[in-house]
N, C-alpha and C positions, 0 to 999 in steps of 0.2 A: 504494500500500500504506500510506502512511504517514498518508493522508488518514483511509483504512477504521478504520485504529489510532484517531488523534484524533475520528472519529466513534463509535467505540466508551467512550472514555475519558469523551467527552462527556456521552453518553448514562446510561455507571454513574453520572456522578456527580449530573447531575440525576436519576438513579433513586435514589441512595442520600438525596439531598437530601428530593424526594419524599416517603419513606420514613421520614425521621427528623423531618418536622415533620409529618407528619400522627402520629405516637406522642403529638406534644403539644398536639394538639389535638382538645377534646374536646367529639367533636359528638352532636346529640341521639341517635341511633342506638345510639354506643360508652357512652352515661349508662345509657339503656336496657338495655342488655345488662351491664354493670355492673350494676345495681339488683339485676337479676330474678334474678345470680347471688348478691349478697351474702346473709347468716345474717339480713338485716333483714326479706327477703323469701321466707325461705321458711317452709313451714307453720309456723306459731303455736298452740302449743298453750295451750288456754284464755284467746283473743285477745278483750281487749275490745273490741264493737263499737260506738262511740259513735255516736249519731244525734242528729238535730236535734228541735227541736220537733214539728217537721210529719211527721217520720217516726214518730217515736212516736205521731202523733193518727193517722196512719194505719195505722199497725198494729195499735191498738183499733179502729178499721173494719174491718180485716183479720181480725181475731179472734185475732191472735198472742198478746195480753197486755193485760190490763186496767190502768187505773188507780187505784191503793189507794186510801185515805183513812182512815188509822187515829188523828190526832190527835196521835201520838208523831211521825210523819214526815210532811208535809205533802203531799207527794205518794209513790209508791210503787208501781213498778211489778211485774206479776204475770205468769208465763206462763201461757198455756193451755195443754192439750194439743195444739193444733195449733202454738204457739210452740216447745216442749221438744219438737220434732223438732227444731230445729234449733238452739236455747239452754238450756244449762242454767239460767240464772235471770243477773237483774240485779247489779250488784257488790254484794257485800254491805258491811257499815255497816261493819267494821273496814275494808275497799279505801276506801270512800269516808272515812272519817277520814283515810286517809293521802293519798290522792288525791280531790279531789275532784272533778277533771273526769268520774268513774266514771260522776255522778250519773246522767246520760243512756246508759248503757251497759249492753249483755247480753252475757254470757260465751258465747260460742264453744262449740257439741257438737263440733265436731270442726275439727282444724287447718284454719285459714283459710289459703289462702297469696295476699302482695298481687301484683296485677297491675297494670304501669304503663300507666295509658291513655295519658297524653301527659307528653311533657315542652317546657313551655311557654315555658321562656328559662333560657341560661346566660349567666353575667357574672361577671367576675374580682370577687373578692372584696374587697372594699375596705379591710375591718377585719385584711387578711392581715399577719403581721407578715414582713418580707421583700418580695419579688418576688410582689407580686398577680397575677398571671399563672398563676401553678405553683396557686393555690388557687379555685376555683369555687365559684360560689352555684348548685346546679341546683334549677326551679322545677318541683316534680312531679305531675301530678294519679295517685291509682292508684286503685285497689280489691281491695277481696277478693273472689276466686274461688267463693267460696260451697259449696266441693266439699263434698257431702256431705245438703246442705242438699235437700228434695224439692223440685221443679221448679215447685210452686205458691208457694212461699214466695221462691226465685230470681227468676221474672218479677212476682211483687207488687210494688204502689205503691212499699215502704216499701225495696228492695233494689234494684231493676231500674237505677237510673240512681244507683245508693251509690256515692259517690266524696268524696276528700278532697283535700288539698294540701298538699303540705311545701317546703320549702326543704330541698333535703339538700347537704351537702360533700363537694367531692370535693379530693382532693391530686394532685398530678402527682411520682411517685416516679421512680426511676429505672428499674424496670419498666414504668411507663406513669400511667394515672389510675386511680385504689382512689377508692372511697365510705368515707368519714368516717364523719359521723353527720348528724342532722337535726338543723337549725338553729331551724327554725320550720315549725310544725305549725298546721293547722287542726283536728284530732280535739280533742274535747271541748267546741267553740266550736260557737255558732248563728252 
């Protein structure tokens, strides 16, 4: 009897052990499901969509939006009507005064919400003041969902394989690991 006791005692306590280091340990999966719940990640209303070079040259292939040339702005992009199904237009000059990664960017018709494709590596944070441990660097590729957007404009060149990368933080609280904010972003960069 005494054995079945000690085999029981055993067991809770590598189960509670178990149990309480994997709460602090935070693997790509728990980052994942994190993300996709936090306010960063759900629909955005009038989300700008920043592209690269080559997605904007393929999107005038596309026939989404032309390329301006007015002399006052050196480049200047334009929607079509087949674009303004899915954009209401480019940042305007007051966004882009304030911001100017806008440059490359179309306003959102309807809430984008992001989806993580992959998350590529976590690693204690080194810049953490305290115990680098309890603070994470997670490396994220996502994208947007596109809902909303018609199905020819979805599988186009210029959308079909859209994705970016951030560095986001996460804390290890006494409830468990919470998403910070982003560290380091690839949107607005070629």
């Amino acid at each position: 009897m005494k054995d079945v006791k000690l085999l029981v005692a055993i067991g809770g306590t590598v189960l509670c052990l178990v149990a309480c280091t994997s709460s602090q340990t935070l693997t790509r999966g728990k980052a994942t499901d994190i993300l996709e719940k936090s306010p960063a990640y759900q629909p955005q209303p009038n989300a700008p969509v920043y592209l690269t070079r080559e997605q904007h040259e393929e999107g005038v292939k596309e026939g989404l939006w032309t390329k301006e040339d007015d002399h006052l702005h050196p480049v200047w992009w334009k929607l079509t009507p087949s674009g303004e199904r899915c954009f209401t237009g480019p940042a305007s000059v007051s966004d882009l005064m304030r911001n100017p990664k806008l440059f490359r960017s179309f306003i959102a018709r309807f809430n984008f919400k992001r989806k993580v494709i992959e998350i590529t590596g976590i690693t204690d944070d080194s810049a953490a003041i305290g115990d680098p441990t309890t603070t994470k660097v997670v490396d994220v590729k996502w994208t947007y969902d596109f809902a909303g957007c018609p199905d020819d404009i979805r599988i186009g060149k210029v959308f079909k394989d859209y994705s970016k990368e951030d560095q986001d933080m996460f804390k290890l609280y006494d409830d468990g690991w919470r998403y910070v904010r982003v560290v380091g972003s690839t949107e607005g960069r070629d």
